[in-house]
Each structure stands twice: as structure tokens, then as C-alpha cells.
SEDREN-799453 format. One line per 8 residues: for each residue x, y, z negated of N, C-alpha, C, CB. Coordinates in Angstrom, 3 decimals. Glycine has a CB too. Example, Ala and Ser with C-alpha at 12.3 -4.5 7.8 and 13.67 -1.06 7.14 Angstrom:
! residues 2
13.190/-5.690/-7.800/12.300/-4.500/-7.800/13.200/-3.300/-7.800/11.308/-4.473/-9.046; 12.850/-2.250/-7.080/13.670/-1.060/-7.140/12.900/0.030/-7.870/14.084/-0.598/-5.725
***
This chain:
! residues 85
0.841/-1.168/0.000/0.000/0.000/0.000/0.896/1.245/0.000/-0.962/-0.010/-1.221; 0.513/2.287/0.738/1.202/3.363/0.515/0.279/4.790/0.967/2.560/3.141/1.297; 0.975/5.967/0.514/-0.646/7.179/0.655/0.420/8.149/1.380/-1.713/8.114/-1.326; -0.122/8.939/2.398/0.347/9.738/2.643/-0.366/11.526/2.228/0.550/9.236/3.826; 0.213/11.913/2.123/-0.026/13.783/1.299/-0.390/14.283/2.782/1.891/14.955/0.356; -1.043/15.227/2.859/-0.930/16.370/3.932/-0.696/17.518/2.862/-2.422/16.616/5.039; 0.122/18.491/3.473/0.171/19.750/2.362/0.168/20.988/3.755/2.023/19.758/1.015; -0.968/21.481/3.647/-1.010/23.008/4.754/0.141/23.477/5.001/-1.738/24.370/4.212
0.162/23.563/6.133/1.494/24.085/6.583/2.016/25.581/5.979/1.392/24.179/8.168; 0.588/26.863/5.752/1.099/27.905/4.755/1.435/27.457/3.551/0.217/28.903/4.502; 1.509/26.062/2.797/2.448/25.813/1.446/3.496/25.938/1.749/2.469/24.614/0.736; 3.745/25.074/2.913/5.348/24.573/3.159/5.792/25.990/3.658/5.670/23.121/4.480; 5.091/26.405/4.290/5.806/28.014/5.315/6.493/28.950/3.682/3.749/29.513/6.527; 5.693/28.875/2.634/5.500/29.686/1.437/6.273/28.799/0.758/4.034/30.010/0.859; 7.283/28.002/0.522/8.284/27.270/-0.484/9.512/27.895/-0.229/8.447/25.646/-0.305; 9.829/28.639/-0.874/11.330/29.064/-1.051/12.180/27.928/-1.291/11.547/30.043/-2.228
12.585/27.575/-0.349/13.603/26.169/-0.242/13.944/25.825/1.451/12.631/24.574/-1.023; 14.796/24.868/1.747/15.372/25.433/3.050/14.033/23.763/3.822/17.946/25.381/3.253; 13.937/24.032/4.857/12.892/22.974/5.109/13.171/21.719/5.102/12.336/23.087/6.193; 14.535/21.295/5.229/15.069/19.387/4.858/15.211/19.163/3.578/16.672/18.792/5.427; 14.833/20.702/2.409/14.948/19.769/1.181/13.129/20.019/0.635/16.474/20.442/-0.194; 12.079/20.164/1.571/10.845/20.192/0.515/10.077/19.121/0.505/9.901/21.252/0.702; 10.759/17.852/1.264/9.908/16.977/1.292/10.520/16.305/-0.629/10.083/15.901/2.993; 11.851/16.269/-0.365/12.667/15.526/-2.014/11.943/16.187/-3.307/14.718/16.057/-2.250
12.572/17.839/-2.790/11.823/18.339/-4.052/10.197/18.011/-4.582/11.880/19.765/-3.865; 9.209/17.829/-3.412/7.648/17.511/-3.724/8.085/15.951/-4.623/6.409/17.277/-1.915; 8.869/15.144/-4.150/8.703/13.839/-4.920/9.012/14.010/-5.696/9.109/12.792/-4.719; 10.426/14.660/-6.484/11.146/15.014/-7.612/10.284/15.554/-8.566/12.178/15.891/-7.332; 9.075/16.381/-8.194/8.374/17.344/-8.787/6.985/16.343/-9.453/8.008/18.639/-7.576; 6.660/15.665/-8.491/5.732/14.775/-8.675/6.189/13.619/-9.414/5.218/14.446/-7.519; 7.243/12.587/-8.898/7.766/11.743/-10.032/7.645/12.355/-11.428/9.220/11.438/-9.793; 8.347/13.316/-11.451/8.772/14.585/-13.402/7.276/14.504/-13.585/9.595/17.096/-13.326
6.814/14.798/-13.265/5.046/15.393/-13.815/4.332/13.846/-13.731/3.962/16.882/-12.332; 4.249/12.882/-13.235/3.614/11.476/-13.877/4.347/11.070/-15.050/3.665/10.188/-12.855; 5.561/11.054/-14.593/6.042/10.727/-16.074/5.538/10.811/-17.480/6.929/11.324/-16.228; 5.729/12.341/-17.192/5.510/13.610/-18.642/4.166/13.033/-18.886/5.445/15.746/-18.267; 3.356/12.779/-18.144/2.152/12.717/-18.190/1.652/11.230/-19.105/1.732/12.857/-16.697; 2.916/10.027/-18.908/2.892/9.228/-18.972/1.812/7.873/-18.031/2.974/9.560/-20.000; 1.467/8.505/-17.207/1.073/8.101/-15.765/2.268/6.653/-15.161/1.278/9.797/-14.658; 3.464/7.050/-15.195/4.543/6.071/-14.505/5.422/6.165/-15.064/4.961/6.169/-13.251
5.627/4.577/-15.596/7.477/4.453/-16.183/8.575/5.227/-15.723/8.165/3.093/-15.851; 9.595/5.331/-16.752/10.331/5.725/-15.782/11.036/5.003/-14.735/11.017/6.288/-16.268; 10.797/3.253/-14.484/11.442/3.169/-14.021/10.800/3.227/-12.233/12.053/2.244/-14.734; 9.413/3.223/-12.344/8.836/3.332/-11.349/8.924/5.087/-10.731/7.482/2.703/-11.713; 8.949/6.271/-11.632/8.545/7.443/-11.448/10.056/7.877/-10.909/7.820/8.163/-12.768; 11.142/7.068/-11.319/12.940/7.551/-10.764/12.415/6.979/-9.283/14.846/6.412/-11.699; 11.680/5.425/-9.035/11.938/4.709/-7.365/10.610/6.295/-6.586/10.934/2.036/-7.153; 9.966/6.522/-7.261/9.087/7.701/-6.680/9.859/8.742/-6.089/8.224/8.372/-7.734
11.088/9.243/-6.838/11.996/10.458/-6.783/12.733/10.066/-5.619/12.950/10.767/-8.110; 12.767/8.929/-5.581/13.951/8.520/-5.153/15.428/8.901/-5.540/13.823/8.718/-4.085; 15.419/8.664/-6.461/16.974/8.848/-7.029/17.176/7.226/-7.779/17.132/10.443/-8.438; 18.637/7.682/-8.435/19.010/6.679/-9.480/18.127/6.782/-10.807/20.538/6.879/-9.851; 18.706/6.071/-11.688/18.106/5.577/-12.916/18.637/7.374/-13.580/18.955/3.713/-13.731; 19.820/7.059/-13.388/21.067/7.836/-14.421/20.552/9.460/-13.475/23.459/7.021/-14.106; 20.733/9.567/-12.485/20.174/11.069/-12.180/18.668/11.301/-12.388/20.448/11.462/-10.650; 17.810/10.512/-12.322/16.445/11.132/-12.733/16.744/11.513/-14.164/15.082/10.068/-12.603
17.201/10.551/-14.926/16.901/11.181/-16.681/17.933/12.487/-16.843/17.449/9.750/-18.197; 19.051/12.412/-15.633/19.942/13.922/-15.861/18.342/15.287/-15.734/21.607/14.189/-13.942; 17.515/14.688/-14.379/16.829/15.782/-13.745/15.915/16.014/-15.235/15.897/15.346/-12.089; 15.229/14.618/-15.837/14.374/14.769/-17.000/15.062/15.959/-18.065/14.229/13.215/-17.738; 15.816/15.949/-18.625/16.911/16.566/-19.524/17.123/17.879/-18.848/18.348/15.664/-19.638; 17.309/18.484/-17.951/17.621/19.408/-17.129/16.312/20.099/-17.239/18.117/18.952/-15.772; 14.924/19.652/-17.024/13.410/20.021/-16.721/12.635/20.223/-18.371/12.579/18.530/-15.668; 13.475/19.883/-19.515/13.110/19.594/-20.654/12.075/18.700/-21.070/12.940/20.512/-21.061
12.401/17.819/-20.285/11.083/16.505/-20.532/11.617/15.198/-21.480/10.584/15.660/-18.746; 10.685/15.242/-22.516/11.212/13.963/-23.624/11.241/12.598/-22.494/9.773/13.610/-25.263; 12.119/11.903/-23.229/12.213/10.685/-22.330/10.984/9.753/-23.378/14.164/9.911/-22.177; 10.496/8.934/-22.669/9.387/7.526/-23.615/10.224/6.825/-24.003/8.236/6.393/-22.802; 10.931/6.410/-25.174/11.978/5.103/-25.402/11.893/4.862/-26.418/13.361/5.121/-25.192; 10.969/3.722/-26.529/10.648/3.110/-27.742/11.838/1.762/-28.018/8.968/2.600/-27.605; 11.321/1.361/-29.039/12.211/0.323/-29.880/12.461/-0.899/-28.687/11.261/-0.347/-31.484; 11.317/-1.084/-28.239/11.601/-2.113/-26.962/12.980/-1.928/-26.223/10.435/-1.894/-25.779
12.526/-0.908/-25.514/13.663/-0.124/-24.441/15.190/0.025/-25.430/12.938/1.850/-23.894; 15.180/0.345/-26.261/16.482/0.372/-27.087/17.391/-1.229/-27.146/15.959/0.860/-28.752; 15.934/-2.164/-27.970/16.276/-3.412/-27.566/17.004/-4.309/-26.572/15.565/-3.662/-27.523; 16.553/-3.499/-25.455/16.735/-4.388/-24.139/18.039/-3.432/-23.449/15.041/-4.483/-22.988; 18.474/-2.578/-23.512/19.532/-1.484/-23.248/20.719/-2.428/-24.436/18.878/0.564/-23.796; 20.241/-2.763/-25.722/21.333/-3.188/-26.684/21.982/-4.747/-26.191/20.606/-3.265/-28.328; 21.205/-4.884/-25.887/20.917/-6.837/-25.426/21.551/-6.694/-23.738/18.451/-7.569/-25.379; 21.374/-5.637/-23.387/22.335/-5.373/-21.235/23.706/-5.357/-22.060/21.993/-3.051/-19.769
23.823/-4.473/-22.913/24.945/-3.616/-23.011/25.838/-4.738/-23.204/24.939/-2.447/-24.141; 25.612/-5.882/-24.287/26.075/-6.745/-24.915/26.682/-7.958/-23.991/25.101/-7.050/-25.793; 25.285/-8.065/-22.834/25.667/-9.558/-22.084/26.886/-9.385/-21.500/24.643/-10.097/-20.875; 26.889/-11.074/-20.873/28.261/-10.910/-20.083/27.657/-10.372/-18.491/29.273/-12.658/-20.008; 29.070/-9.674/-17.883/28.418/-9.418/-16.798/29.074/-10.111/-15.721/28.293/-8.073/-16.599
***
């Protein structure tokens, strides 16, 4: 499944940004805001951005958005960190 956006061309004409970066920024903007919202993990709302793991939570931190990381997620980050690789 997948959705496509139409956005009026006076938005896009009206985005102060150069025109090969407003398609990233709309996802970047949209990934950050489900998040926050708690709408999409992060690990689904970073594949939205399309970025990495490690640069979306730079962009989260940068945008002042709490990260969700409960005891689980700590768990399972302690238990990667640990295995063999």
C-alpha cells in the first residue's frame, strides 16, 4: 500500500527552500510530527523520513522533541549492546 499527497502548486511556489529539497523536508516534517504525536514508532517514522536511525533522533533533539523510550527499548539497546556481533 502506498498514498500519494498532492500539495497546490502555490504551497510549493511559497516554500522558502530550493525545489530538490521540498519533497525531504515535507517527509522530515511529517515523520517529526507522527512521532511527537505518537502516531509512529520511531522506528517506522525515521523509514518515513527517510533517514538513518542515528540522524532522525539527531533531527528529534535538534526540533526539541522527547524521544518515547521506555524500559523495553532500554532493555533491548542493553541486550544489542552486549551480544556478540
Amino acid at each position: 500500500m502506498s498514498l500519494t499527497l498532492q500539495v497546490p502548486n502555490e504551497v510549493l511556489e511559497a516554500m522558502k527552500l530550493p525545489p530538490a529539497e521540498i519533497e525531504a523536508e515535507l517527509l522530515r516534517d511529517l515523520a517529526v510530527s507522527l512521532y511527537q504525536r505518537g502516531i509512529l514508532p520511531l522506528g517506522k517514522a525515521r523509514l518515513l523520513a527517510q533517514m538513518t536511525r542515528w540522524d532522525f533522533i539527531e533531527l528529534l533533539a535538534r526540533r526539541g522533541v522527547a524521544r518515547h523510550y521506555t524500559e523495553d527499548d532500554l532493555t533491548a539497546d542493553i541486550e544489542y549492546a552486549f551480544s556478540p556481533q
